[in-house]
Structure formats: structure tokens, C-alpha cells
C-alpha positions as CSV (number, residue, x, y, z in Angstrom):
1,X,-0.3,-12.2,-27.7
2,X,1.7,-12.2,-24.4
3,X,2.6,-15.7,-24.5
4,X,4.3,-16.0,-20.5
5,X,3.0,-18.8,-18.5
6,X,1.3,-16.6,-15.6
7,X,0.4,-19.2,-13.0
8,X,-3.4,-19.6,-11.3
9,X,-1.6,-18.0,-8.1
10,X,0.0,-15.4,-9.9
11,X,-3.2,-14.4,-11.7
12,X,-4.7,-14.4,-8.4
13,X,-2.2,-11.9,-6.8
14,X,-3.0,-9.7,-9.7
15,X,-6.5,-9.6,-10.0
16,X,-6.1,-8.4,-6.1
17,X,-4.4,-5.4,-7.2
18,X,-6.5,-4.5,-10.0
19,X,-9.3,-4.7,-7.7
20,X,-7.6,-2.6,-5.3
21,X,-6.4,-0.3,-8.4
22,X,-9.8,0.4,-9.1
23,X,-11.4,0.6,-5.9
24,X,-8.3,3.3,-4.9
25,X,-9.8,5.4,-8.3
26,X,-12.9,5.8,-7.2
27,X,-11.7,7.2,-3.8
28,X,-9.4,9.7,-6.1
29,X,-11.9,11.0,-8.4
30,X,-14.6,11.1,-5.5
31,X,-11.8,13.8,-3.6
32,X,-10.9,15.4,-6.7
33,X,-14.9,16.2,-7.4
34,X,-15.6,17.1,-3.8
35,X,-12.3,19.1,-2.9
36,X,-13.9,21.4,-5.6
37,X,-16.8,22.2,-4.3
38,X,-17.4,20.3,-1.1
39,X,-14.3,20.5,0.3
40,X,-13.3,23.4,-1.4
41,X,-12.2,25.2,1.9
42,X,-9.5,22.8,2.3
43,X,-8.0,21.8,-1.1
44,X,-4.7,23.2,-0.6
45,X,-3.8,21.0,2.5
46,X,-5.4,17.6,0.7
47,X,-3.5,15.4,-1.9
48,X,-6.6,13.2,-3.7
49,X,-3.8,10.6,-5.0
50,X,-2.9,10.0,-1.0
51,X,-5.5,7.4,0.0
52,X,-6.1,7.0,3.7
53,X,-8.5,4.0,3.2
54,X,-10.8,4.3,6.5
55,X,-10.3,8.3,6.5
56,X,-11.8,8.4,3.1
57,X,-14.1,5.9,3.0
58,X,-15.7,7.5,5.6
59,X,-15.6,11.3,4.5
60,X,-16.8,11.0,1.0
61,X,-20.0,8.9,2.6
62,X,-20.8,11.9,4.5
63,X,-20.8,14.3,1.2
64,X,-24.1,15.0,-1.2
65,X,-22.3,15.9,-4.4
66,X,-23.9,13.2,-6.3
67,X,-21.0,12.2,-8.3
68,X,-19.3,11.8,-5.0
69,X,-22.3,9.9,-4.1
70,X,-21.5,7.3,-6.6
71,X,-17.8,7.6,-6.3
72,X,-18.3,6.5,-2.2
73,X,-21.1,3.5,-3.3
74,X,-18.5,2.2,-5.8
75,X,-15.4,2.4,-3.2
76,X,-17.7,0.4,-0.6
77,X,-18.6,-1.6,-3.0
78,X,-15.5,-2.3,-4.3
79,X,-13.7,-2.8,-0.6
80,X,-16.0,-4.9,1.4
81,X,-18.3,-6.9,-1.1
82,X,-15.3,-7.4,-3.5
83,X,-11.9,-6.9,-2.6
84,X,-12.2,-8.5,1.0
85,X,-14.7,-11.4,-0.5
86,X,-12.3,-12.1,-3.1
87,X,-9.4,-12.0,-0.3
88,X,-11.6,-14.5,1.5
89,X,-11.9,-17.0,-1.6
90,X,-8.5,-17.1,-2.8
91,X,-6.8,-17.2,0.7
92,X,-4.9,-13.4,0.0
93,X,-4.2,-10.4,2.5
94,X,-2.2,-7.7,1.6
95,X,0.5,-8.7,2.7
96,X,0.7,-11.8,1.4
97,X,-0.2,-9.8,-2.4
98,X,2.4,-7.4,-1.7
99,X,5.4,-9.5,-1.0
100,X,5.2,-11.3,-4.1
101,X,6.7,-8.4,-5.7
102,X,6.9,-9.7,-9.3
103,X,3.0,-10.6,-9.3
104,X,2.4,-7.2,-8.0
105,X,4.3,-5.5,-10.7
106,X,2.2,-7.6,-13.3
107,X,-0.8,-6.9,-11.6
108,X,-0.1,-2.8,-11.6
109,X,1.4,-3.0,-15.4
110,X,-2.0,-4.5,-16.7
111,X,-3.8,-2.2,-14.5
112,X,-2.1,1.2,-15.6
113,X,-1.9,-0.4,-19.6
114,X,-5.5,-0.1,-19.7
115,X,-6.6,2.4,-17.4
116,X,-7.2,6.0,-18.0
117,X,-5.0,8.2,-16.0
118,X,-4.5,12.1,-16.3
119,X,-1.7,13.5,-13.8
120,X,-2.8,17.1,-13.5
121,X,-6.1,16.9,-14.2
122,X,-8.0,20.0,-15.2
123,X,-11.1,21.2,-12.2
124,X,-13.6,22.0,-15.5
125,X,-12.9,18.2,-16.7
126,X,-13.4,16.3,-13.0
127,X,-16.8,15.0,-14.0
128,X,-15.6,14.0,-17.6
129,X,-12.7,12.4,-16.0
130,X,-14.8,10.4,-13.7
131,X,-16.8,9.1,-16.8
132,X,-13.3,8.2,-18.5
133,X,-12.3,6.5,-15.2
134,X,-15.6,4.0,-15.3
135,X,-15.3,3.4,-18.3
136,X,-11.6,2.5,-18.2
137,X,-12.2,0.2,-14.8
138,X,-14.7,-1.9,-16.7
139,X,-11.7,-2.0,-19.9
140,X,-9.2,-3.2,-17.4
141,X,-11.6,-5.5,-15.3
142,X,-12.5,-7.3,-18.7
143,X,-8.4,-7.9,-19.9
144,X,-8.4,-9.2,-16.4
145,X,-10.9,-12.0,-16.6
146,X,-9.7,-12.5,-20.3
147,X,-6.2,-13.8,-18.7
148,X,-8.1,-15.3,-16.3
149,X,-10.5,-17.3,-18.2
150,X,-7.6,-17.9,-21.0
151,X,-4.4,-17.3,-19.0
152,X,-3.2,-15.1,-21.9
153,X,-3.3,-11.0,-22.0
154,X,-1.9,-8.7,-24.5
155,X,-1.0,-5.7,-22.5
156,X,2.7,-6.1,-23.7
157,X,1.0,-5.3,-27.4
158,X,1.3,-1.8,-28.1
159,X,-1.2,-1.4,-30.8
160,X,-3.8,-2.7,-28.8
161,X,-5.7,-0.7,-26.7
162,X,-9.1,-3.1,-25.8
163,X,-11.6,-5.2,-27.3
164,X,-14.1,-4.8,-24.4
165,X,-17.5,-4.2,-25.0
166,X,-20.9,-5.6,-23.0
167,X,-21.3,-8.3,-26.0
168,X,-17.9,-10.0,-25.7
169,X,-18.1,-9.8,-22.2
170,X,-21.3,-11.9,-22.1
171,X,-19.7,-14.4,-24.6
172,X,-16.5,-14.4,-22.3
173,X,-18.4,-15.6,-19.7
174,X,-20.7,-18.2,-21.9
175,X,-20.8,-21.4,-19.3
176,X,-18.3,-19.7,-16.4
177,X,-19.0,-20.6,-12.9
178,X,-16.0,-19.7,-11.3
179,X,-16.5,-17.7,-8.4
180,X,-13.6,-15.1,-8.9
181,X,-15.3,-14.5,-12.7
182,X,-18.6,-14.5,-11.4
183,X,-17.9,-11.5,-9.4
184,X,-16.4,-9.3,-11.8
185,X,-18.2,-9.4,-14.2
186,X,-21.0,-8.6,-11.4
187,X,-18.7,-5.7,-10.9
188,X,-17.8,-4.8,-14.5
189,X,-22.0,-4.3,-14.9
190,X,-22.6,-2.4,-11.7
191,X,-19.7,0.0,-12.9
192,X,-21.2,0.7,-16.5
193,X,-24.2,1.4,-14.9
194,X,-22.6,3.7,-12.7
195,X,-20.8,5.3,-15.8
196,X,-24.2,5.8,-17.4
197,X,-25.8,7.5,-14.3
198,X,-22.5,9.7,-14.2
199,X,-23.1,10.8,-17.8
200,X,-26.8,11.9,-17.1
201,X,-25.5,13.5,-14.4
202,X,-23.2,15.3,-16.3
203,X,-25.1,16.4,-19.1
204,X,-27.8,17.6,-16.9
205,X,-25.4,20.3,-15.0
């Protein structure tokens, strides 16, 4: 057990960028699913890892591939009923996130120890990897309200890899009412129901 003594504004910084983290994977996997079919015409002049936040917001709302579908509801989601409420609450902007440069780092070292990532991903496996990518948000959303709630994580440990699961998150949050809590774990539900219409999806092709 990581035994560091993160401070309440610390945690705060890094919940920002996990939020962002996930919110930018969404917009990734939705381009990587629609520059192959979609968007197939112009694949070799777009980079899905490049995120032009208005730019894509906007473009993957305008596509009908329905895993981009979910993709865009998730990024929305994610930006303006999440990442700019939770902003609002805990008195953050980017900048202000991105200048404390050690929080940042925390906040992207617990993000990328927990969530799945494949660098060169394979076209045939876009859907799959979407799947693997919902699944993974909800694993790193639930460390993150574990250090929240207990101000302890283990994403220095190695041998772990994650306890989540939809029982221990409902335990976790046994008599929460913290507002920053509250909403992820909103948002840890909406995405495993997003994860489970992606897999009918994607059994049905």
C-alpha cells in the first residue's frame, strides 16, 4: 500500500486528469472505429491519439456507426456534465491542474497504471478494444475514489492489477455523500452500461 500523504488538493488535481484521461479515450477509440469505416477516405491524413477537443466533439456527433455513437455520448458526457461540473466544485481550470506539475504526474501515473492501452492497435480488434477501454475507465475511476474515500492507492504495487468490481464499488460508497464521489461513481455505472451495450453490439456484427 502506497503509504504517501497525497493531500485533499492534490487528490483533487488528479481526479481532474483522470477524468480528462478518460474522457480523451473515448474521443480516440470513437476516431479509431470511424476512420475505418466512416472516415475511411481520410485515415491517412488523421492521427486518433491527436485530440482537437471542439473539432472532435463535434465530428464524431455527426457519425451513425453506433459504437461511435456511444463513443461521442460518453465524451459529452464526460466533458460537460463531469469534467467541467467537477471543475466547477473543486474551484480547478486547466490551467490551474496543469501547472501543478507533480499532481499532474500522479494523476497520469494512476491513470495509465490501470488503464488499458494498446499503441498500434490492430483495425480487426477496434471494437474489442473499445470494450477493453470501458472496462478499464470504470478500473481506474474506482482506484480513484478508493484514494479518495481512503487517501491511500496502490498503483506503485506491481502485483496488483485491480480489485474493482460493481459489489465493492457499492460497499465503497456505503454512507458517501461527497459530491466529487457521488459523481463518479454515477459515471463509473453509466460506463459499464455502455461497456455492455458495446458488447451486444459487438457480438451481434
Amino acid at each position: 500500500m502506497d503509504k504517501t500523504n497525497y493531500s485533499e488538493d492534490t487528490i483533487k488535481k488528479m481526479g481532474y486528469i483522470v477524468i480528462c484521461g478518460v474522457m480523451r479515450e473515448m474521443l480516440t477509440h470513437g476516431k479509431r472505429i470511424a476512420l475505418a469505416r466512416e472516415l475511411k477516405c481520410i485515415r491517412k491524413f488523421v492521427e486518433p491519439i491527436n485530440i482537437d477537443l471542439d473539432v472532435d466533439l463535434a465530428l464524431l456527433k455527426i457519425l451513425d456507426e453506433p459504437h461511435v455513437k456511444l463513443a461521442s455520448a460518453l465524451a459529452n458526457h464526460i466533458q460537460f456534465e463531469v469534467l467541467e461540473v467537477y471543475g466547477m466544485i473543486n474551484s480547478l481550470e486547466d490551467d490551474d491542474v496543469v501547472e501543478d506539475k507533480s499532481a499532474t504526474d500522479m494523476g497520469w501515473a494512476l491513470y495509465w497504471r490501470f488503464m488499458f492501452y494498446r499503441h498500434h492497435p490492430r483495425v480487426r480488434d477496434r471494437y474489442i478494444n473499445f470494450n477493453k477501454v470501458l472496462l478499464g475507465a470504470q478500473r481506474v475511476l474506482y482506484e480513484l475514489l478508493k484514494l479518495m474515500i481512503t487517501g491511500e492507492t496502490r498503483m506503485g504495487d506491481t502485483t496488483y492489477r485491480t480489485n474493482y468490481s460493481p459489489g465493492r464499488l457499492k460497499a465503497l460508497m456505503i454512507g458517501n455523500e461527497n459530491r466529487n464521489t457521488i459523481m463518479l461513481a454515477e459515471l463509473i455505472h453509466m460506463l459499464k452500461d455502455y461497456e455492455l451495450e458495446s458488447r451486444n453490439l459487438t457480438v451481434s456484427r
